[in-house]
Each structure stands twice: as C-alpha cells, then as structure tokens.
N, C-alpha and C positions, 0 to 999 in steps of 0.2 A: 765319657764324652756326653755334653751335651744336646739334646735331641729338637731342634727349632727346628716349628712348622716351615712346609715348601715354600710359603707365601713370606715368610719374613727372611729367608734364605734369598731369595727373588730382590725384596725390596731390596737388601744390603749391595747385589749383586747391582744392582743400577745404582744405587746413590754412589758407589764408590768413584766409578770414573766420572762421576758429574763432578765429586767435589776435587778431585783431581785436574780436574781441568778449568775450574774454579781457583784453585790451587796459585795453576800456571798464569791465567790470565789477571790475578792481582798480582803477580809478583812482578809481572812483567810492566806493569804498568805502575811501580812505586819502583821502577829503575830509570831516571833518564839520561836518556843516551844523547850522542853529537847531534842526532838528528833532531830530536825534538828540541833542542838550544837552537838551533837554526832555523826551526823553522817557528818560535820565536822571534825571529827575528834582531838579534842584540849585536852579530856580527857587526866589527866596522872602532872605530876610535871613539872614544868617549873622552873629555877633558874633564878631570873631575876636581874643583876646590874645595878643598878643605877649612874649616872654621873651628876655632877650640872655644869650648864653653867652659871647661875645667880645667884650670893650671896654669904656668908658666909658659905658654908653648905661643909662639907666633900663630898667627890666624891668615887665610888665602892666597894659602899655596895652591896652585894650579899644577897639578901631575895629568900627561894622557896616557890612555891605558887603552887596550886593543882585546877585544872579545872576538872569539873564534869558536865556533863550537860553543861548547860549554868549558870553555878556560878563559882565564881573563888573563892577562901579561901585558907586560911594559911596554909601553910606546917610547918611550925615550928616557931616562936619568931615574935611577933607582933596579931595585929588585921586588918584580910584584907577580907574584902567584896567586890562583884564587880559581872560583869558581862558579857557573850560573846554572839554573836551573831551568825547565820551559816557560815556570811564572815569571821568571824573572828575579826569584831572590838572590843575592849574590854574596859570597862569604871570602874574602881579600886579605891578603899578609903582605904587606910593604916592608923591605929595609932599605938604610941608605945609608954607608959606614954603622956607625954605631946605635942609628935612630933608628926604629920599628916599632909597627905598627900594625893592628888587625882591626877591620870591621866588616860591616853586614849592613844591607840593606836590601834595595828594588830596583830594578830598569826596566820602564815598559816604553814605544814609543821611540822620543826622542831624549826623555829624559829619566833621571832618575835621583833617588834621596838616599841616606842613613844614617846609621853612626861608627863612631868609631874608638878606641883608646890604642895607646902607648906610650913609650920611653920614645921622647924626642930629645936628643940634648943633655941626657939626661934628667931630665926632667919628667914625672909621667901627667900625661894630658890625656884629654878625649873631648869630643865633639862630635860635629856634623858634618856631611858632606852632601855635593847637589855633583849632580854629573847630567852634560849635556853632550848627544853624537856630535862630531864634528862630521 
C-alpha cells in the first residue's frame, strides 16, 4: 500500500464532498421539472398556424394547443403531444388520421415561432409556424 503525506490525505478528504455536492447541484439543475415550466410562464392556449415552405401541403392551418406545466396538448381537433422547457423551447408531435407531423421551436411572452416537417396527405412537407396566447 501506498504511503501519502497527512496533508494530501486531508486535502482528498475535503475535496470529495465539495465535488459531491457540486455533483448534485448541476444535476439538479439540467432537470426541468413542472415547476420551472410554470413558472415560465407558457401555461394557457396558444393558437398556432402553420405555413409550408416545402412541398405539396396547404399552408394556414390554425391548430390551438394548451401548455400546462411542461406538456403541451391539444386544445381541440387532432392528437398533439410535446413538450416545454423553462426557456421556452418546445419539441411537438401532431397527428390527425393519417397526417403527422413534428416540430421545435420557442415561446416566450405572448408569442412564439419554429419549424416544422412531415407526411401531410401523403405528401411530405415542412415549414414554419408562429403561435400567439389566446
């Protein structure tokens, strides 16, 4: 076995729980939870239209969506899953019969922007979307 000085036995002895609890407090803080989406502020109906810049696909559809926490879900017609985080970026799955679709963007405020693609129609398209609270 190796024989290290008192003093460097010592130093190890305190660095350890420093970086231990260094540790915990990034980890805890690259998890966000319900609370920091709320207190964000994004809770409430957002109406978002849609715009295709690529493809076959009709352009300004107006779908509302409902932010809760950190879930985003359907306000009415369609199946929409997703999620926000405290900055406000948002990561969304849309279906509706056969049509689906994923995008990403931001909500901060009262509004917000991104993009998006999929199989509309068969068809596959992608664009942009703007979303305003209602």
């Amino acid at each position: 076995m190796t024989n290290f000085p008192q003093s460097l036995l010592f130093l190890t002895d305190i660095a350890r729980p420093r970086r231990l609890a260094l540790l915990v407090v990034l980890a805890t803080a690259a998890l966000p939870s319900t609370a920091d989406a709320r207190l964000g502020g994004y809770d409430g109906v957002w109406n978002v239209t849609f715009a295709t810049t690529r493809g076959n696909c009709s352009s300004g559809y107006s779908v509302p969506f409902t932010v809760t926490g950190n879930r985003v879900s359907s306000a009415g017609g369609g199946r929409v899953s997703g999620t926000i985080n405290r900055g406000g970026a948002v990561a969304v799955q849309v279906s509706v019969g056969a049509s689906h679709a994923a995008g990403g963007g931001r909500l901060g405020g009262a509004a917000g922007a991104g993009s998006w693609k999929g199989i509309i129609s068969g068809d596959q398209c992608s664009g942009t979307w703007q979303a305003t609270r209602t």
